[in-house]
C-alpha positions in Angstrom: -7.4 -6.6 28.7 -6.2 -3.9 31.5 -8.5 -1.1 31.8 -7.1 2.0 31.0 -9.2 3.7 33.9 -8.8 1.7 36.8 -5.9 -0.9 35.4 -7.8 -3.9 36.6 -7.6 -6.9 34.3 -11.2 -8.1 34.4 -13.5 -6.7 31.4 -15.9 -8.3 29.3 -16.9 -7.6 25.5 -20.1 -5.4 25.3 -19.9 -5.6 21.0 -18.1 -6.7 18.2 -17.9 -5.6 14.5 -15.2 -6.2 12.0 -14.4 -2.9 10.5 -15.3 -2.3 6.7 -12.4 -4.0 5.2 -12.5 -6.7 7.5 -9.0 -6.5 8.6 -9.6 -5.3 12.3 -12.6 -6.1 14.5 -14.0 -3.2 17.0 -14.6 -4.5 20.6 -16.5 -2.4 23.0 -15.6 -3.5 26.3 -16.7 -2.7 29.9 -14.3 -3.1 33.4 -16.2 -5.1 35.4 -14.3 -3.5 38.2 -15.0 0.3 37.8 -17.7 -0.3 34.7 -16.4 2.0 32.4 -16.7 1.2 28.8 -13.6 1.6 26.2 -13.0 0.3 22.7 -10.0 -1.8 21.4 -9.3 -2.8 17.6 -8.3 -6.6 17.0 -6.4 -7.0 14.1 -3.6 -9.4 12.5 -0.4 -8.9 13.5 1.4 -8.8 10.0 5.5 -10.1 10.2 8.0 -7.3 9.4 8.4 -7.8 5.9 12.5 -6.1 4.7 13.0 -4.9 1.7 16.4 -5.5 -0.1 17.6 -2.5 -2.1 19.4 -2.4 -5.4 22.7 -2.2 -3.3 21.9 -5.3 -1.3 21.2 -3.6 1.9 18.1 -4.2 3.6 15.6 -2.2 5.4 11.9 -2.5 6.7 9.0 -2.3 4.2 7.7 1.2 5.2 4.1 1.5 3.1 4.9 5.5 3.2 7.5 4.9 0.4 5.3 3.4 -1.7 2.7 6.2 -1.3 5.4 9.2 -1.4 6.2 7.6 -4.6 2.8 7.3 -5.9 2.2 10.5 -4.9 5.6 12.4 -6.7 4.2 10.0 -9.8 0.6 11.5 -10.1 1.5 15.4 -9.3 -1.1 17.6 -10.9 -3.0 14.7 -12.1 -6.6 13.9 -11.5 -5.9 11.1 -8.5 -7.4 11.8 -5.2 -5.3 10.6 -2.2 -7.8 8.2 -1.4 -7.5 6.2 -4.3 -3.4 6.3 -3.7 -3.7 4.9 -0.3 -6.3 2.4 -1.5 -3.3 1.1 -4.3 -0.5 1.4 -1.6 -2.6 -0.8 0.6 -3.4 -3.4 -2.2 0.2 -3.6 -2.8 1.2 -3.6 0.9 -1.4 -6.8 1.3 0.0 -8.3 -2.2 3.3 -8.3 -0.4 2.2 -10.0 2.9 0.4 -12.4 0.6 3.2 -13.5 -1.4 6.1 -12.7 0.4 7.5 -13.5 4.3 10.5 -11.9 5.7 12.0 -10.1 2.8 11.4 -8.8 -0.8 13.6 -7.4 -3.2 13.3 -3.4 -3.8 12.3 -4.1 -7.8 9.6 -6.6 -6.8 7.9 -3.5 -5.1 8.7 -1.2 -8.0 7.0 -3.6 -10.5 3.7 -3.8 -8.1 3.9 0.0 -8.3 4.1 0.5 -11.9 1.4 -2.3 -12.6 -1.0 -0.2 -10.7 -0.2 3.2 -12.2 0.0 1.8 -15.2 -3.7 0.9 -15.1 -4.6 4.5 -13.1 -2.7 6.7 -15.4 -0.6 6.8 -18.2 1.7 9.7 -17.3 2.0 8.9 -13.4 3.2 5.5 -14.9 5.7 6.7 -17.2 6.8 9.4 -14.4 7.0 6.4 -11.9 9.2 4.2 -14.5 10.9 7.3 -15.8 12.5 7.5 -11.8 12.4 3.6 -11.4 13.8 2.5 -14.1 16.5 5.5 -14.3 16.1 6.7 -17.8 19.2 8.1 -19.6 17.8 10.1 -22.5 14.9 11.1 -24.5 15.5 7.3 -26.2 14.7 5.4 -23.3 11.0 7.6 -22.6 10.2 6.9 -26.2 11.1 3.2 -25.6 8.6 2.8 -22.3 6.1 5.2 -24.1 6.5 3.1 -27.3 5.8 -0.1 -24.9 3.1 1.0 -23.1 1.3 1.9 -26.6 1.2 -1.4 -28.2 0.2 -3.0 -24.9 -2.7 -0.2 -25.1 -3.6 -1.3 -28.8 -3.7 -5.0 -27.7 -6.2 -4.3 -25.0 -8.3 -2.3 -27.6 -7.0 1.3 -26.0 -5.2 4.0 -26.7 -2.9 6.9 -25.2 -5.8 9.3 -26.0 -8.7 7.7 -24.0 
């Protein structure tokens, strides 16, 4: 590793520690030429994943979207950011999982749902209202009608 002091390439690794979600490790190094510590961050370099939109083009995932989504979805609801980046990660790391090189646009919109659907009901049917491209008043009733009965089988309701 250069050092960013002196740009000699001769260091050694003082500490290590993965960070809290185990995706990067820390490294505090020192230059064995000018002896000046600095820290670097070791972490998996992930493939460019591209998304293919509804009109076949393709562009790369960008894990923004999925939060400025998200985000539009649970306006004025009782969701803190934090727990929308913690969702947009789990889905960005879904992706990488089950997917290399490129995934379609509804795939994505599906992950999305799924997790608002279990967060909160009206950022779920705000999201589906968008994603799915609802016509009239008879296509909310329908997803609202769905989402119900899938309530009632897991022993829940709208209300709680």
């Amino acid at each position: 590793m250069q050092c960013p002091y002196c740009k000699e390439d001769s260091d050694w690794v003082v500490n290590s520690r993965p960070s809290a979600d185990g995706g990067q490790v820390r490294r505090r190094r020192e230059c064995k030429a000018c002896g000046r510590r600095f820290t670097t961050y070791e972490r998996i370099e992930q493939s460019v994943l591209r998304v293919i939109k509804k009109d076949k083009s393709r562009e790369d995932f960008d894990p923004d979207k999925v939060l400025l989504g998200m985000d539009k979805a649970c306006y004025r609801r009782p969701i803190s950011g934090e727990t929308l980046r913690e969702l947009a990660q789990k889905i960005e790391k879904r992706l990488h999982q089950h997917y290399e090189g490129e995934v379609s646009s509804e795939v994505i919109g599906e992950m999305v749902m799924e997790e608002l659907r279990g967060l909160d009901h009206v950022a779920y049917i705000r999201f589906a209202s968008v994603y799915r491209d609802f016509k009239d008043a008879g296509d909310f009733i329908e997803e609202v009608g769905a989402l119900e009965l899938g309530l009632r089988a897991s022993g829940h309701s709208l209300q709680s």
